[in-house]
LUMKE-689505 format. One record per residue: x, y, z of N, C-alpha, C, CB in turn; residue number from 0; residue in one letter. Coordinates in nm, 4 decimals. Glycine has a CB too. Example, Ala and Ser with C-alpha at 12.3 -4.5 7.8 and 13.67 -1.06 7.14 Angstrom:
BEGIN
<domar n_px="1.3190" n_py="-0.5690" n_pz="0.7800" ca_px="1.2300" ca_py="-0.4500" ca_pz="0.7800" c_px="1.3200" c_py="-0.3300" c_pz="0.7800" cb_px="1.1308" cb_py="-0.4473" cb_pz="0.9046" n="0" res="A"/>
<domar n_px="1.2850" n_py="-0.2250" n_pz="0.7080" ca_px="1.3670" ca_py="-0.1060" ca_pz="0.7140" c_px="1.2900" c_py="0.0030" c_pz="0.7870" cb_px="1.4084" cb_py="-0.0598" cb_pz="0.5725" n="1" res="S"/>
This chain:
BEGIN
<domar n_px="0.0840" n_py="-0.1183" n_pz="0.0000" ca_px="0.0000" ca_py="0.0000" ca_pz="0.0000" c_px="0.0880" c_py="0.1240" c_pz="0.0000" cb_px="-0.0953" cb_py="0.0002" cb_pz="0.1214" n="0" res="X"/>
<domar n_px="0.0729" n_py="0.2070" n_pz="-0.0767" ca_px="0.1453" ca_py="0.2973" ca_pz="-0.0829" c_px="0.0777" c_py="0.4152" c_pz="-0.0017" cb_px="0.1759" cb_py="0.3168" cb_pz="-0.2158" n="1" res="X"/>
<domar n_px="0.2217" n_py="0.5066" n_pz="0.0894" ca_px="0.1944" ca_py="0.5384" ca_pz="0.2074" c_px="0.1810" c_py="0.7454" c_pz="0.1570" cb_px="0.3377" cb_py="0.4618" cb_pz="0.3322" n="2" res="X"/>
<domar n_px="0.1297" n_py="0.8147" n_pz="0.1570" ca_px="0.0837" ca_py="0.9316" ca_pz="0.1030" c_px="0.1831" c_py="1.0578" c_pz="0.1657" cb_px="-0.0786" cb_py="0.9443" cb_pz="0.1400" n="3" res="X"/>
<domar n_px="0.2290" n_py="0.9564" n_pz="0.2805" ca_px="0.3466" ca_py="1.0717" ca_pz="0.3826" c_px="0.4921" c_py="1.0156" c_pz="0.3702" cb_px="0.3097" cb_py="1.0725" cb_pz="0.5835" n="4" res="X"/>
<domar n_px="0.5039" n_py="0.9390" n_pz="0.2611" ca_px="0.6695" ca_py="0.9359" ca_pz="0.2586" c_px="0.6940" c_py="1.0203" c_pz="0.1303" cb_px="0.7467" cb_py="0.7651" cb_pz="0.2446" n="5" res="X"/>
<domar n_px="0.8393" n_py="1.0145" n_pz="0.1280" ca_px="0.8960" ca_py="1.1114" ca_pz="0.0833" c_px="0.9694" c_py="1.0554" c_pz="-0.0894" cb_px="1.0005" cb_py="1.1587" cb_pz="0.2111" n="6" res="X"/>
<domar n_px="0.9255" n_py="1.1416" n_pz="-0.1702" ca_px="1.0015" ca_py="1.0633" ca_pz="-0.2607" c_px="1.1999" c_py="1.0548" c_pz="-0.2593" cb_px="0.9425" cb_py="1.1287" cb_pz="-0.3996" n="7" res="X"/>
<domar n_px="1.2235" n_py="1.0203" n_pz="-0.3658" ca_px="1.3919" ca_py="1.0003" ca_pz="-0.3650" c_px="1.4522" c_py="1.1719" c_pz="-0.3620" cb_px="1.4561" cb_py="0.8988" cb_pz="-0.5415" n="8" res="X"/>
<domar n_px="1.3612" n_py="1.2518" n_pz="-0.4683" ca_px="1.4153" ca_py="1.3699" ca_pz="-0.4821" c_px="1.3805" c_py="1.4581" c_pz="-0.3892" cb_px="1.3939" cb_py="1.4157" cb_pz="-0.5920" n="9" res="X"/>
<domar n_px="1.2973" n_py="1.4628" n_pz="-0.3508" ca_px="1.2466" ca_py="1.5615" ca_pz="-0.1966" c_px="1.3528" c_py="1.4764" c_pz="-0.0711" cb_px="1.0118" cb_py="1.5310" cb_pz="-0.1408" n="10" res="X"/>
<domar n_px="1.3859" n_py="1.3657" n_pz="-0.0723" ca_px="1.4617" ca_py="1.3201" ca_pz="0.0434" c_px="1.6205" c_py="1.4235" c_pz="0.0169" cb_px="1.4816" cb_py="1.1195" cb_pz="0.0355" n="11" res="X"/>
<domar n_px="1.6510" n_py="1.3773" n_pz="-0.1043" ca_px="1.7659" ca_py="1.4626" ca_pz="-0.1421" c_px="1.7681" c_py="1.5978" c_pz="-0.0882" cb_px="1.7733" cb_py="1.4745" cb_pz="-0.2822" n="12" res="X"/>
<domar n_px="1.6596" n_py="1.6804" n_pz="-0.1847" ca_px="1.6287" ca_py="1.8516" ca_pz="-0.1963" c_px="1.6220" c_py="1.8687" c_pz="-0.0316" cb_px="1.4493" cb_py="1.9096" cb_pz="-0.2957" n="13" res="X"/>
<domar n_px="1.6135" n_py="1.8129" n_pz="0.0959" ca_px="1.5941" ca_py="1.8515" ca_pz="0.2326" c_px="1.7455" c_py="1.8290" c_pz="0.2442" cb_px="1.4808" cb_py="1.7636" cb_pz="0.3354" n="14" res="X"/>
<domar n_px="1.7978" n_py="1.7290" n_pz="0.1998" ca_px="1.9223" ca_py="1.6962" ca_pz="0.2537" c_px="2.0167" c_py="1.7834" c_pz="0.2646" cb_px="1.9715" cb_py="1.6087" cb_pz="0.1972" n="15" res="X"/>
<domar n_px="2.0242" n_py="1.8388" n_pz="0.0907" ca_px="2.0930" ca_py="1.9757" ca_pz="0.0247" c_px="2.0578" c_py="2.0421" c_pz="0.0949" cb_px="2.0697" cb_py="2.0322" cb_pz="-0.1055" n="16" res="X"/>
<domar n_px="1.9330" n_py="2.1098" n_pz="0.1231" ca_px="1.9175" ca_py="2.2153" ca_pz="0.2042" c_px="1.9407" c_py="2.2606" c_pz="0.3466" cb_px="1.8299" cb_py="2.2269" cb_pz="0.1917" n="17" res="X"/>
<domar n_px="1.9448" n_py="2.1651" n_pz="0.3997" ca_px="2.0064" ca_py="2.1630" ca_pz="0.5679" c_px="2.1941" c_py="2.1482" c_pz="0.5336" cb_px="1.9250" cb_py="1.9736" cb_pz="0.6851" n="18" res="X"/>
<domar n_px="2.2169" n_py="2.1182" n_pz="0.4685" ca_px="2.3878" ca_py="2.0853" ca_pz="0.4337" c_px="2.4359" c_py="2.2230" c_pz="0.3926" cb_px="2.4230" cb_py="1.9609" cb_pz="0.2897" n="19" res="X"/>
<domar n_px="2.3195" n_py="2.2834" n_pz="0.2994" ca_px="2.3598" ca_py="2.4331" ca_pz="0.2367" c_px="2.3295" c_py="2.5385" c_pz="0.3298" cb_px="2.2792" cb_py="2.4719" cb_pz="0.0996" n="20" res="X"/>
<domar n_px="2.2162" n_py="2.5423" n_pz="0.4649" ca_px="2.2164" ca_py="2.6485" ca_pz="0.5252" c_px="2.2863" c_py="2.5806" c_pz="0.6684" cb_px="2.0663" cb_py="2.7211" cb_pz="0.5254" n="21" res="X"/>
<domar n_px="2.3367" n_py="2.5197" n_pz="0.6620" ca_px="2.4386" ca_py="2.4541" ca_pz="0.7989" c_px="2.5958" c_py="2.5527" c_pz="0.7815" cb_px="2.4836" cb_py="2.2279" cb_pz="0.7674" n="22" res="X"/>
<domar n_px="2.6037" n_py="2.4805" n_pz="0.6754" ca_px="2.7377" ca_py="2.4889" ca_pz="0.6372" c_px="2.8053" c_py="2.6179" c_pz="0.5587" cb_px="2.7525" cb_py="2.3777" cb_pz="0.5606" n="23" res="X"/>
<domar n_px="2.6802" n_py="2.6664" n_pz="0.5067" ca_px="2.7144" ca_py="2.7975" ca_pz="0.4013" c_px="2.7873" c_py="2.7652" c_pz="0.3049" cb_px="2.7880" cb_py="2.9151" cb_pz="0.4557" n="24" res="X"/>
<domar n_px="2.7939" n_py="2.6574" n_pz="0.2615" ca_px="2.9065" ca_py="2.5962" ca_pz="0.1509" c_px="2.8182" c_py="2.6632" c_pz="0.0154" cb_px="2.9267" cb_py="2.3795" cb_pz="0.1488" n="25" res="X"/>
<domar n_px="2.9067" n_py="2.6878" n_pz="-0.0770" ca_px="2.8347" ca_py="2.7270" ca_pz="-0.2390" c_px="2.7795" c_py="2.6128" c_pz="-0.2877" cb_px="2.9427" cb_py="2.7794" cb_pz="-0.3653" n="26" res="X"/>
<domar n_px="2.6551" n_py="2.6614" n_pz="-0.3048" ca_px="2.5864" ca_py="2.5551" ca_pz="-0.4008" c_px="2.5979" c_py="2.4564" c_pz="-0.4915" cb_px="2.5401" cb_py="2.5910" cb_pz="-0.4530" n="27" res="X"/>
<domar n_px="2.6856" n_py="2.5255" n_pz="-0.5686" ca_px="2.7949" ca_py="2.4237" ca_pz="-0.6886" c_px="2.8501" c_py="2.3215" c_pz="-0.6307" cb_px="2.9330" cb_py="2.4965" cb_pz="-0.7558" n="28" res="X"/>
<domar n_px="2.9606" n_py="2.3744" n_pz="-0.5267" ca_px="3.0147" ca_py="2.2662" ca_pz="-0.4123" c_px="2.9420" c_py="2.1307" c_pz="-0.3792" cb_px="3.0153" cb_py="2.3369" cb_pz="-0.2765" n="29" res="X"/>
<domar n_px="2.7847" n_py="2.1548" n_pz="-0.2964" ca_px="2.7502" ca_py="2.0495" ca_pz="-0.2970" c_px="2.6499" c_py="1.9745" c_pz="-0.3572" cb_px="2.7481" cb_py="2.0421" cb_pz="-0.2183" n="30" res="X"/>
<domar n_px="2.6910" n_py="1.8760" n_pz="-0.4573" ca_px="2.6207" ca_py="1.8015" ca_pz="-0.5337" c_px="2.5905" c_py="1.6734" c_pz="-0.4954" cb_px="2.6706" cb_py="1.7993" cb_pz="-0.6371" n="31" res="X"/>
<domar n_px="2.4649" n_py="1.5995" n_pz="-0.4963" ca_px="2.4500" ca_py="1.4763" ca_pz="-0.4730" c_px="2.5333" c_py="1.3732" c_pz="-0.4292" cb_px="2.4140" cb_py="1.4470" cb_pz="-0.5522" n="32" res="X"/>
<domar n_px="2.6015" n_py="1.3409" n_pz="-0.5329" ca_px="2.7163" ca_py="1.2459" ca_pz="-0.5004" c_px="2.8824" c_py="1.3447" c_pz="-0.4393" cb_px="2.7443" cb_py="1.1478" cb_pz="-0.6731" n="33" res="X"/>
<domar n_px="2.8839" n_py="1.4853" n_pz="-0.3911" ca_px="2.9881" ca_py="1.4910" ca_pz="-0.3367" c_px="3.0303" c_py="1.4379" c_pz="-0.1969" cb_px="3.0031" cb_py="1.5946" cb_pz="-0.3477" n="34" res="X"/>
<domar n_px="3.1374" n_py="1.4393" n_pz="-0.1796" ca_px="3.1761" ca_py="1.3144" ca_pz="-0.0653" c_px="3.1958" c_py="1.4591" c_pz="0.0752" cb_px="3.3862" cb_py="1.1838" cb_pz="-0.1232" n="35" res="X"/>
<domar n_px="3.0897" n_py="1.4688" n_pz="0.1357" ca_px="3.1190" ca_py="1.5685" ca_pz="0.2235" c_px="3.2138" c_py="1.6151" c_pz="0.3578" cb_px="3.0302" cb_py="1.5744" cb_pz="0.2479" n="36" res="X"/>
<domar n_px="3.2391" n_py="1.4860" n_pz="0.3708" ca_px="3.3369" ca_py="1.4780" ca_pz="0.4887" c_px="3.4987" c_py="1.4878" c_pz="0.3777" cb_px="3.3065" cb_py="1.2936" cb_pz="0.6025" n="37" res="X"/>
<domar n_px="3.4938" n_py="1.4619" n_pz="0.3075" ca_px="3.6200" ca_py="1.4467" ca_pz="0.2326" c_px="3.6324" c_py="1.5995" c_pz="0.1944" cb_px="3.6149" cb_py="1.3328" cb_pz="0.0973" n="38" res="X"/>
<domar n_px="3.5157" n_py="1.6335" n_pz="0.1604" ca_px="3.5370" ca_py="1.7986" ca_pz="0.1242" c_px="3.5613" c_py="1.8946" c_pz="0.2157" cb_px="3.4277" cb_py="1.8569" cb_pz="0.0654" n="39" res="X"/>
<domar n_px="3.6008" n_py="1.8709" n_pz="0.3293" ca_px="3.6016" ca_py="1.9230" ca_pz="0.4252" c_px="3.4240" c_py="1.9981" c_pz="0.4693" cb_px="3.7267" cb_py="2.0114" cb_pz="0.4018" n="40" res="X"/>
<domar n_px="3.3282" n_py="1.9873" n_pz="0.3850" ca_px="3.1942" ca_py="2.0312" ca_pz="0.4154" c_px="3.1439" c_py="2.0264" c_pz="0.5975" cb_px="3.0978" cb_py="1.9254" cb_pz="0.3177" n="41" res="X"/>
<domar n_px="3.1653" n_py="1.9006" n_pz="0.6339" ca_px="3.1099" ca_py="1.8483" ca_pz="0.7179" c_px="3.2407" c_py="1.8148" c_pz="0.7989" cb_px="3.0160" cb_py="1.7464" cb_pz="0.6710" n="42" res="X"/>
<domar n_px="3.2363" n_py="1.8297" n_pz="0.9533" ca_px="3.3187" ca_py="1.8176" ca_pz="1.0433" c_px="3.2492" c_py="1.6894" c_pz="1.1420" cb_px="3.3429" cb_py="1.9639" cb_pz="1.1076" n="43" res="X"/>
<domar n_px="3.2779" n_py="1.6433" n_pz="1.2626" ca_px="3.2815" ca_py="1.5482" ca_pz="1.3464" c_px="3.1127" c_py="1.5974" c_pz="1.3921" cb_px="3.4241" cb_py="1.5510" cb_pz="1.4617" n="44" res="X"/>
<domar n_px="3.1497" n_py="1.7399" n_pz="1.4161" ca_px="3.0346" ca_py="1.8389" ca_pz="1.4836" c_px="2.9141" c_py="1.8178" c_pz="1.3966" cb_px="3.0763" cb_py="2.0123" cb_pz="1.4853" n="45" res="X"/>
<domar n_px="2.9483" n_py="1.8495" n_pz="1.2376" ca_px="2.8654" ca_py="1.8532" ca_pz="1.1490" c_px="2.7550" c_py="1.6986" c_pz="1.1496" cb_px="2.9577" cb_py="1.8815" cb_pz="1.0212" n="46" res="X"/>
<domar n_px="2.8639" n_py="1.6271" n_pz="1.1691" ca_px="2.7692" ca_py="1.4883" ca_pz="1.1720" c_px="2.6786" c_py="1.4310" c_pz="1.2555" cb_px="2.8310" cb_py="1.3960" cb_pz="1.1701" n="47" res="X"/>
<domar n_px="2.7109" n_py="1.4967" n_pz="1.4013" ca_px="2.5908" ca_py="1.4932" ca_pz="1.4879" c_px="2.4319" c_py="1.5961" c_pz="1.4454" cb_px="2.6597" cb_py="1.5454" cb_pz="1.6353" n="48" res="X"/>
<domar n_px="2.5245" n_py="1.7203" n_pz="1.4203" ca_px="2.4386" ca_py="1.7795" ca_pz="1.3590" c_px="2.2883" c_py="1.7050" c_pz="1.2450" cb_px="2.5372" cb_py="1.8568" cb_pz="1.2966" n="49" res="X"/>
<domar n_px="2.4025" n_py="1.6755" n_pz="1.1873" ca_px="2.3247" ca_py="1.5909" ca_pz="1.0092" c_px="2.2340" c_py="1.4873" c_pz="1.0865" cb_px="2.4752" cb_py="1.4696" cb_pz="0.8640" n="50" res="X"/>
<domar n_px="2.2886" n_py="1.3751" n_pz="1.1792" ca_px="2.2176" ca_py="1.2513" ca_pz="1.2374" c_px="2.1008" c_py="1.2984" c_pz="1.2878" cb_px="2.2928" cb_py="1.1744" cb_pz="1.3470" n="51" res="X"/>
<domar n_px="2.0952" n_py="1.4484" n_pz="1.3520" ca_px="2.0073" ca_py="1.4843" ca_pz="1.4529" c_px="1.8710" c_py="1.5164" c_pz="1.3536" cb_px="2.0707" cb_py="1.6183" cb_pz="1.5517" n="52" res="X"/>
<domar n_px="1.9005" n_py="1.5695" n_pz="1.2611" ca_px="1.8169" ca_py="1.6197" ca_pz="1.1465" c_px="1.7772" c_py="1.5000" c_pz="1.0678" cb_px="1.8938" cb_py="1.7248" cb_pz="1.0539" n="53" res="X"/>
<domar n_px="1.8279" n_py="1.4126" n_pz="1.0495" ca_px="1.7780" ca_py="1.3213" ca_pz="0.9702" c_px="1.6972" c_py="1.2173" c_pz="1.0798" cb_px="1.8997" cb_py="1.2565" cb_pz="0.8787" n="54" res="X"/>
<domar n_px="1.7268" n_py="1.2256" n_pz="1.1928" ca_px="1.6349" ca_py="1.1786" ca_pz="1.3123" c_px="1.5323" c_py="1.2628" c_pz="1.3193" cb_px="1.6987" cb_py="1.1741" cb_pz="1.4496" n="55" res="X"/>
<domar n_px="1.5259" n_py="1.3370" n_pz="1.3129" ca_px="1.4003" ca_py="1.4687" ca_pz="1.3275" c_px="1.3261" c_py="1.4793" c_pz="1.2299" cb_px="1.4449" cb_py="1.6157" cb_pz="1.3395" n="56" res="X"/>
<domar n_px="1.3834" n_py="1.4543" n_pz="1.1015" ca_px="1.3264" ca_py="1.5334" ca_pz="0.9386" c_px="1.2438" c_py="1.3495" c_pz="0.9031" cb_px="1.5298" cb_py="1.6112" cb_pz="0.7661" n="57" res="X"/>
<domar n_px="1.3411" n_py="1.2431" n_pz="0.9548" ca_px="1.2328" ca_py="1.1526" ca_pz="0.8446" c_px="1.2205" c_py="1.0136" c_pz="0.9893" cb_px="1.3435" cb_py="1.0770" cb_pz="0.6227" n="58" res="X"/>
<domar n_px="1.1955" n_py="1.0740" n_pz="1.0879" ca_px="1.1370" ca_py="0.9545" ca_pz="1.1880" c_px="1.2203" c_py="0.8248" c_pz="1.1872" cb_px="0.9824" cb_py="0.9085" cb_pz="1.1430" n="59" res="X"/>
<domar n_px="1.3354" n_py="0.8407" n_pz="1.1665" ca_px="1.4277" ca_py="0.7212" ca_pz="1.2217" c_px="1.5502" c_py="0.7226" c_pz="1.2828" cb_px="1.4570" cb_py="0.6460" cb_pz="1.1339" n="60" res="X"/>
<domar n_px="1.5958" n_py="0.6481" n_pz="1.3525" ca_px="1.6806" ca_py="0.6376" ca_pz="1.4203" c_px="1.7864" c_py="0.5442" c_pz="1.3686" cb_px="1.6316" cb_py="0.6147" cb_pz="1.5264" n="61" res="X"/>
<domar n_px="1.8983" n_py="0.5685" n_pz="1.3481" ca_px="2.0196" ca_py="0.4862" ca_pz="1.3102" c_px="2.0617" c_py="0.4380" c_pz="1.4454" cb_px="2.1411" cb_py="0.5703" cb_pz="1.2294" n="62" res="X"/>
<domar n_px="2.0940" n_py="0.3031" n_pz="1.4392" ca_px="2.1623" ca_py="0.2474" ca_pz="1.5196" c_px="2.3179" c_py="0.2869" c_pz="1.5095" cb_px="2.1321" cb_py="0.1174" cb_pz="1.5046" n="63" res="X"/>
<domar n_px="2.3813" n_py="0.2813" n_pz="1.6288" ca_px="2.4997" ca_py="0.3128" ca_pz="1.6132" c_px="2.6287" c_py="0.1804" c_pz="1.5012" cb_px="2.5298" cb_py="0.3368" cb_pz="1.7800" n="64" res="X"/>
<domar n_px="2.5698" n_py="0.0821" n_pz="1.5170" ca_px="2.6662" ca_py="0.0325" ca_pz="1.3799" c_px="2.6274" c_py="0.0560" c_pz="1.2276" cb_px="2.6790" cb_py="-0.1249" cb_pz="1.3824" n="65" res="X"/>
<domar n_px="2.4985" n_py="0.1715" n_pz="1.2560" ca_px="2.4678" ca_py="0.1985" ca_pz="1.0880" c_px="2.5186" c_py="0.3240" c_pz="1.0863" cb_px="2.3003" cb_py="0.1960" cb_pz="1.0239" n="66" res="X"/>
<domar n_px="2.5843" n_py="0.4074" n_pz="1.1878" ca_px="2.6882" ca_py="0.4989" ca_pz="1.1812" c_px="2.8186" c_py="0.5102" c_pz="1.0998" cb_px="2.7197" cb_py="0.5004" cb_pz="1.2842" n="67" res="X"/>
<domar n_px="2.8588" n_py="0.4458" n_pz="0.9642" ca_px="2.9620" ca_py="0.4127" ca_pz="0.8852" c_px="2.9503" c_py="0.5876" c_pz="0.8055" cb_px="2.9310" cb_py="0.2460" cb_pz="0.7804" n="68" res="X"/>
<domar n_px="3.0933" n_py="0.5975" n_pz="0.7724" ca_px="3.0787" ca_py="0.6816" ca_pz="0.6743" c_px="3.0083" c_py="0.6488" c_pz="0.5331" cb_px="3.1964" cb_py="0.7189" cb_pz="0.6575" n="69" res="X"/>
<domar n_px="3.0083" n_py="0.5089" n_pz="0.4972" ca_px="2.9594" ca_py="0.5293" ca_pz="0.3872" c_px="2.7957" c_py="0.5579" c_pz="0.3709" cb_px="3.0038" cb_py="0.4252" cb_pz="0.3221" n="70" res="X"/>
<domar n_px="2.7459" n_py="0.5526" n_pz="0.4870" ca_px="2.5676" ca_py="0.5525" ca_pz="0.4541" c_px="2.5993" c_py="0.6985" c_pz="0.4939" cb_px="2.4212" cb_py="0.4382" cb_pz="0.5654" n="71" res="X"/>
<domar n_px="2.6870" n_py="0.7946" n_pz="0.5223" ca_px="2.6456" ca_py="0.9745" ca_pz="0.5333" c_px="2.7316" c_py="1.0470" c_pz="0.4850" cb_px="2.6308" cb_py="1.0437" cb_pz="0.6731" n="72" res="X"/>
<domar n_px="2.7992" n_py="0.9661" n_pz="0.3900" ca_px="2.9495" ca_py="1.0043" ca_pz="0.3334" c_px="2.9148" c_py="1.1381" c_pz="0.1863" cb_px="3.0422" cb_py="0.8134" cb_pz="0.2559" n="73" res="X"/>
<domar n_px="2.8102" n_py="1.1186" n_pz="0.0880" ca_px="2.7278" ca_py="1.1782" ca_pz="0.0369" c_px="2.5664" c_py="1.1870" c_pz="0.0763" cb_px="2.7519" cb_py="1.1403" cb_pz="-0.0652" n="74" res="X"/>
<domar n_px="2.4895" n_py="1.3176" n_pz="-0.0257" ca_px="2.3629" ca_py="1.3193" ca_pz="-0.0368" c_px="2.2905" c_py="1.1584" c_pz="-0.0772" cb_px="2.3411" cb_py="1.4324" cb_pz="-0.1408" n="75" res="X"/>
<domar n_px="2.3832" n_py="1.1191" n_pz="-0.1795" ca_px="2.3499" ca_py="1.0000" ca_pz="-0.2825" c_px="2.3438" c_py="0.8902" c_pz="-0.1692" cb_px="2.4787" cb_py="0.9660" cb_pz="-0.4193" n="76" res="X"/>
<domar n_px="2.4543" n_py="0.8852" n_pz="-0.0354" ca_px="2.4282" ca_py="0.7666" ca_pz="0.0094" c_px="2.3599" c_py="0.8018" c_pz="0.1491" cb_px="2.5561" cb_py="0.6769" cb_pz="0.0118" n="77" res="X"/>
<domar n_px="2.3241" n_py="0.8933" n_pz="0.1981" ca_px="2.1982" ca_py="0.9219" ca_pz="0.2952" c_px="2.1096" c_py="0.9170" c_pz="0.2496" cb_px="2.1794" cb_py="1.0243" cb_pz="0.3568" n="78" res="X"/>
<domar n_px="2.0739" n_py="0.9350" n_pz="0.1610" ca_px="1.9029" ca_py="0.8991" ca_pz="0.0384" c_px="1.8992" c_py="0.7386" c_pz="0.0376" cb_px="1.9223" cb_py="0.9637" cb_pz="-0.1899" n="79" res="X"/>
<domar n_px="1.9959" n_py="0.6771" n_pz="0.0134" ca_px="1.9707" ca_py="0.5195" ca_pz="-0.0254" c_px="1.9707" c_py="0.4842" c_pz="0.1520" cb_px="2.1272" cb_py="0.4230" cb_pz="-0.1485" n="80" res="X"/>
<domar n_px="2.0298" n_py="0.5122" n_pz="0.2624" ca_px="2.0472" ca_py="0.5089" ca_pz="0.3731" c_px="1.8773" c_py="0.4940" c_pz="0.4765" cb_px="2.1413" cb_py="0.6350" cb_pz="0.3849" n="81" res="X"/>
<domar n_px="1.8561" n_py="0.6546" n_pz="0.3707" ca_px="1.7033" ca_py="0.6516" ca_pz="0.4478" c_px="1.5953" c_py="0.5925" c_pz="0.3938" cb_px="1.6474" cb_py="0.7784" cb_pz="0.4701" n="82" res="X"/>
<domar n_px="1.6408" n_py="0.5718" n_pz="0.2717" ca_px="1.5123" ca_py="0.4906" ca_pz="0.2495" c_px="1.5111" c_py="0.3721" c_pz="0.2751" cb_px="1.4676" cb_py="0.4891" cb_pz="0.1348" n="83" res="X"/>
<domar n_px="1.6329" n_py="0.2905" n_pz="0.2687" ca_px="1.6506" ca_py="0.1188" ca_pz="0.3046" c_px="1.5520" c_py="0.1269" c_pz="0.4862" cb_px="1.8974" cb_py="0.0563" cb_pz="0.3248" n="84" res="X"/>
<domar n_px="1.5933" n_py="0.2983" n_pz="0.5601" ca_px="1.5180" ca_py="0.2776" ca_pz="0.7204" c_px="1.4202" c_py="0.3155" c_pz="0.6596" cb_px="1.5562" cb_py="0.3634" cb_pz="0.8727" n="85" res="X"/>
<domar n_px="1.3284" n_py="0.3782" n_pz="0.6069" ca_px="1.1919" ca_py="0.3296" ca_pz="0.5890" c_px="1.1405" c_py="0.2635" c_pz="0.4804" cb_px="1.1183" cb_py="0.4187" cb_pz="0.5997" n="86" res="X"/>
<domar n_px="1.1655" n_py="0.2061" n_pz="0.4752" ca_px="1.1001" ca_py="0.0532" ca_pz="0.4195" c_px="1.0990" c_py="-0.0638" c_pz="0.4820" cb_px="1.1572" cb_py="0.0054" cb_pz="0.3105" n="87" res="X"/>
């Protein structure tokens, strides 16, 4: 049954970008889907509690701490596949 309050792939993204772009003040260009944000220096140690807290808040789930890897928050591209594998 398809659920009327989830989020599609591109609105999961477009929130993602947008809390990353008014967090961080980074230029727009800078961050693209697949950029690697911790590598870009975008995102700090700080930044990532930050990001967890928001993505706990913005889409009703909770990561367990061994789903804490860089690679599920390493990009936009892999927090989108991240959150949707938690809701489903």
């Amino acid at each position: 049954m398809f659920n009327l309050f989830m989020k599609t792939t591109v609105e999961i993204k477009e929130e993602l970008k947008k809390f990353i772009l008014e967090t961080t003040f980074a230029p727009a260009e800078q961050v693209q889907n697949e950029t690697l944000i911790f590598e870009q220096g975008i995102f700090d140690s700080l930044g990532f509690i930050s990001l967890i807290t928001f993505i706990e808040k913005n889409f009703q789930i909770s990561p367990k701490d061994s789903e804490l890897l860089e690679d599920n928050f390493e990009s936009i591209d892999a927090m989108t596949r991240f959150i949707e594998s938690k809701l489903n």
